[in-house]
C-alpha positions as CSV (number, residue, x, y, z in Angstrom):
1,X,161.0,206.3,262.3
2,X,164.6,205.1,262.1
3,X,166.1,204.4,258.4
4,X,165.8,200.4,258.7
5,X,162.0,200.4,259.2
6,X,161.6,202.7,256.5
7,X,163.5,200.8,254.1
8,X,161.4,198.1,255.2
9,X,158.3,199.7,254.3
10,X,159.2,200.3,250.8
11,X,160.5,197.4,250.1
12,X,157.5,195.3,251.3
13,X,155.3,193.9,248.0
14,X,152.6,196.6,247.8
15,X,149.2,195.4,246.0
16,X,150.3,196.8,242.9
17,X,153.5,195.0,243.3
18,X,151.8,191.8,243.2
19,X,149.3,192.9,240.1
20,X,152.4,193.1,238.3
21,X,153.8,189.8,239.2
22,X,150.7,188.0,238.5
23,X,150.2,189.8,235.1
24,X,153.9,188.8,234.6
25,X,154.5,185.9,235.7
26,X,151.4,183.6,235.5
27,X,150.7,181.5,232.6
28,X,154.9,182.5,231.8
29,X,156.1,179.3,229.8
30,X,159.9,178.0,230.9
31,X,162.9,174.8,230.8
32,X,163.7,172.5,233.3
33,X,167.2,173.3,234.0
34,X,167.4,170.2,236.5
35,X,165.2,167.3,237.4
36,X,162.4,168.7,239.5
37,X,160.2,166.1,241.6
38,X,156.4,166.1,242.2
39,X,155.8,167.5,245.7
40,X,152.8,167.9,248.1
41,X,155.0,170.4,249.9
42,X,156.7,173.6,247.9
43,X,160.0,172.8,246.8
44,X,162.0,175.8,248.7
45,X,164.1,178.1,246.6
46,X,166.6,180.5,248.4
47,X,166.8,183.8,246.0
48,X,170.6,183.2,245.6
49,X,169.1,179.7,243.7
50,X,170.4,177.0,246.6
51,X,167.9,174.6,247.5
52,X,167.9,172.2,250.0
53,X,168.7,168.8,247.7
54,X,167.6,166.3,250.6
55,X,163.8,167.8,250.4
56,X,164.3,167.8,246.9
57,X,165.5,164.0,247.1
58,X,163.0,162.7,249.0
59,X,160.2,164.1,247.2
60,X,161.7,162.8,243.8
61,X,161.7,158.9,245.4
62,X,158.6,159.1,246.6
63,X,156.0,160.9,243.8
64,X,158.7,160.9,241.3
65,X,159.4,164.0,238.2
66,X,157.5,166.9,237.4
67,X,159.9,167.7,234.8
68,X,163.2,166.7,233.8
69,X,166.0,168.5,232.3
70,X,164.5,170.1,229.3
71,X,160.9,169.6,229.9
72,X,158.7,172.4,228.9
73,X,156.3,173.7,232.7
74,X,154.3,176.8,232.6
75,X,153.5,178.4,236.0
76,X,150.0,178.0,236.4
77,X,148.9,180.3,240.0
78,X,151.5,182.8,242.4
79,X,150.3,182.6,245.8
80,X,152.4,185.2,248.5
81,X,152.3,183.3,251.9
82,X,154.6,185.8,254.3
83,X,158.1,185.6,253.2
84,X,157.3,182.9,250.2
85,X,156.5,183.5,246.9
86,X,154.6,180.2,245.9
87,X,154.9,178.9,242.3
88,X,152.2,176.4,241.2
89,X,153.2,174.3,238.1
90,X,151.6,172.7,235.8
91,X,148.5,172.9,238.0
92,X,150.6,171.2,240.9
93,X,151.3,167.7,242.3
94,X,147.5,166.5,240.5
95,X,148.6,168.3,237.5
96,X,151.0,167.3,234.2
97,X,150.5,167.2,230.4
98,X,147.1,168.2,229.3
99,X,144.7,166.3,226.7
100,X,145.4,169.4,224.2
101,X,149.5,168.4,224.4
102,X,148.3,164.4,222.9
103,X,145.7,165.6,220.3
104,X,147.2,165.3,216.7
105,X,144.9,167.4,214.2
106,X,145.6,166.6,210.2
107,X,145.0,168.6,206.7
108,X,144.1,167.1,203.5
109,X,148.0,168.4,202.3
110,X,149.8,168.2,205.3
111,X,150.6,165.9,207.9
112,X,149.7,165.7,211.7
113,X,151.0,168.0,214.2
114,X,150.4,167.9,217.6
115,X,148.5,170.5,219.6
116,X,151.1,172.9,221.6
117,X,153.9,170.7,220.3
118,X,157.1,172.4,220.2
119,X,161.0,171.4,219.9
120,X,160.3,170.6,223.8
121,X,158.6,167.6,226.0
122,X,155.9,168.9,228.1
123,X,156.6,167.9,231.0
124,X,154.9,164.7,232.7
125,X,154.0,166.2,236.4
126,X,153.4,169.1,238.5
127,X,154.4,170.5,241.3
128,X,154.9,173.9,243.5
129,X,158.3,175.9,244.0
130,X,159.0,178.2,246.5
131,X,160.8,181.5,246.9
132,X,161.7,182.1,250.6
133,X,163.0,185.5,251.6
134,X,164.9,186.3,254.9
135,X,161.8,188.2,256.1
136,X,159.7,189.4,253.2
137,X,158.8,189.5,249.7
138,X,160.7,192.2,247.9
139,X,159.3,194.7,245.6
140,X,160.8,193.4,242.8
141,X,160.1,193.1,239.4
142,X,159.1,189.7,237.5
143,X,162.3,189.6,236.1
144,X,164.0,189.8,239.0
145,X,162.2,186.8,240.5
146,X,163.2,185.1,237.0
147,X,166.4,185.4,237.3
148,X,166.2,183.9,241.2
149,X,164.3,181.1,240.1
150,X,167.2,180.7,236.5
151,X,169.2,177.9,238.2
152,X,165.9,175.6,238.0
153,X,164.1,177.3,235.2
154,X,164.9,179.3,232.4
155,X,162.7,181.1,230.8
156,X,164.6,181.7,227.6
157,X,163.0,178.5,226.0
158,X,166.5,177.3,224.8
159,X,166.4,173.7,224.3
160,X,167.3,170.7,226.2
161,X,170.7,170.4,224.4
162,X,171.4,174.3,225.0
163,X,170.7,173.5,228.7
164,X,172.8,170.4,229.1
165,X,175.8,172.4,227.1
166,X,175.3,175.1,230.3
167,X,176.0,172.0,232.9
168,X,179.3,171.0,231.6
169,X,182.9,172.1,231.3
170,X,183.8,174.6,229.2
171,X,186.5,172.3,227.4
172,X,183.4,169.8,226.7
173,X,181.5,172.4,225.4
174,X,184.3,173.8,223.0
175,X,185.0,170.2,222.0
176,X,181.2,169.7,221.0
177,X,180.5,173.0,219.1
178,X,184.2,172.0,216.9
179,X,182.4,168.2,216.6
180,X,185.5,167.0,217.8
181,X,185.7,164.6,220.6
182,X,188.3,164.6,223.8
183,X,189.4,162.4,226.6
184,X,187.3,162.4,229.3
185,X,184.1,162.7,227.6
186,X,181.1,160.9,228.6
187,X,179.1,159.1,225.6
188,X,176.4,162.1,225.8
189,X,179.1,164.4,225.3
190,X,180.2,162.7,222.4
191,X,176.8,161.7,220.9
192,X,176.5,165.4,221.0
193,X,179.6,166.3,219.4
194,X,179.6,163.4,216.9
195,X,176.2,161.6,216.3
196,X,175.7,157.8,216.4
197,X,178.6,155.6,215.1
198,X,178.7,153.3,212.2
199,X,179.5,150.3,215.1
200,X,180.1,149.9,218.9
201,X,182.8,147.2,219.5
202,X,183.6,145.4,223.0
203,X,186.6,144.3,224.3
204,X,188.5,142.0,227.1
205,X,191.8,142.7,228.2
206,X,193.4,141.6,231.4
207,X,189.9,141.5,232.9
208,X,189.1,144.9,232.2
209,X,186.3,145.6,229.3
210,X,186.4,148.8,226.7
211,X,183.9,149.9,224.2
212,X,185.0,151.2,221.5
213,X,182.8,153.5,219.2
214,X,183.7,153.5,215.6
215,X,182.8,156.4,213.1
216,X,183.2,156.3,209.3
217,X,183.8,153.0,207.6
218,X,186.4,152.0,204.7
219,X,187.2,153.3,202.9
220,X,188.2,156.4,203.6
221,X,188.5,157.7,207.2
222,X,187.9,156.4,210.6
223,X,188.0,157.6,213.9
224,X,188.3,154.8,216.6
225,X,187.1,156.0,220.4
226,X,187.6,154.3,223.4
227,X,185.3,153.7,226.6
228,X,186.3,152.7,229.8
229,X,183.4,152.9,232.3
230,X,181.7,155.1,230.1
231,X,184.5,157.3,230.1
232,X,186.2,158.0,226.5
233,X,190.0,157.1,227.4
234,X,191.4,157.2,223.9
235,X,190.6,158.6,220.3
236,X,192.5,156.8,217.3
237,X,192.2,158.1,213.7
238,X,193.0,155.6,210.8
239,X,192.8,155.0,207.3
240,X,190.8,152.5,205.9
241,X,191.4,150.9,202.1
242,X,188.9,148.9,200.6
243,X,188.5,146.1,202.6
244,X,190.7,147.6,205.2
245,X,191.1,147.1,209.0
246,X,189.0,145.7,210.8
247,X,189.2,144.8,215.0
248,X,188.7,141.4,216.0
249,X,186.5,141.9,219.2
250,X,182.4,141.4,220.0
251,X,180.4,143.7,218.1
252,X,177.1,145.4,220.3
253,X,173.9,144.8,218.3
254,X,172.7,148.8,218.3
């Protein structure tokens, strides 16, 4: 027997193998790390974590999410069909947020919580993912296969904010954790970093509209950031004294 087919030998998912990765890795609780659609059809997975985004796409328009960025899925059976490992979550495409996860149960000094609740959404579908191998399932460990499957679901149970943070640019990132906000920031990015302004102003000029988010109010200091197309283009600090400046443009209703 030449070297190759005895490597291959080894390497092939022995019955004990797959014990272990259905001790391991069913019932296993994770985060949506990107919007996953509802599919009849397995989702494919390559173990480098490339997917093929027009499967994906087509399966979002037509049955919608399983679980968007965030959303709490548990895998729910692992089937091994040749050179795919087969994920079913949340009980597949007929599958979702069970009656326990709406169910609010109450004390006579407390008030109601909800059943399975956590600081995550469960998430409103199911689906199935699969891993596809050149030839074969490996003999890896569950893990492994978690770490394949990290750039759609991570199973650290971090939360949705922790995940978005991942998706950005590090100068973003740095910006948010300092609560300070920088051009080219998009208004999540500087919700995160900031919170809700005191008030959202508008603005004509030359045909071009800005929005402009204000934050602290006189008197005392105020910071002044400007949208274009959703973009932040400029950040102004001022000064307010009682009764202090104040822009003469079309206030948003929030």
């Amino acid at each position: 027997m030449n070297p190759a087919t005895a490597q291959a030998k080894t390497e092939r998912l022995a019955a004990e193998h797959r014990a272990e990765l259905i001790r391991n890795l069913n019932a296993e609780f994770g985060t949506a790390k990107v919007q996953i659609p509802r599919s009849k059809k397995p989702l494919q997975l390559r173990p480098t974590g490339q997917y093929d985004r027009e499967q994906w796409s087509e399966a979002m328009t037509k049955f919608g999410p399983a679980a968007r960025l965030g959303d709490l899925v548990q895998i729910t059976a692992i089937q091994f069909e040749g050179k795919k490992l087969v994920l079913e979550i949340n009980h597949g495409i007929s599958g979702g947020r069970r009656w326990w996860h709406r169910i609010q149960v109450s004390g006579t000094a407390s008030r109601g919580t909800t059943l399975g609740a956590t600081q995550h959404t469960h998430a409103p579908g199911g689906t199935k993912l699969a891993l596809v191998f050149p030839k074969t399932i490996p003999a890896k460990t569950a893990a492994e296969f978690k770490e394949m499957l990290k750039p759609v679901l991570d199973f650290e149970r971090r939360t949705a904010t922790e995940l978005y943070l991942d998706t950005i640019d590090k100068k973003y990132r740095d910006a948010i954790e300092k609560k300070e906000i920088i051009e080219g920031m998009d208004k999540e990015m500087v919700l995160l970093a900031k919170g809700i302004p005191w008030k959202k102003m508008r603005d004509f000029k030359g045909g071009i509209e800005t929005e402009d988010w204000i934050y602290g109010e006189p008197p005392g200091e105020m910071e002044f950031v400007t949208f274009l197309d959703g973009t932040v283009i400029r950040i102004k600090e001022s000064h307010a004294a009682i009764g202090g400046w104040v822009k003469e443009t079309e206030q948003i209703e929030r």
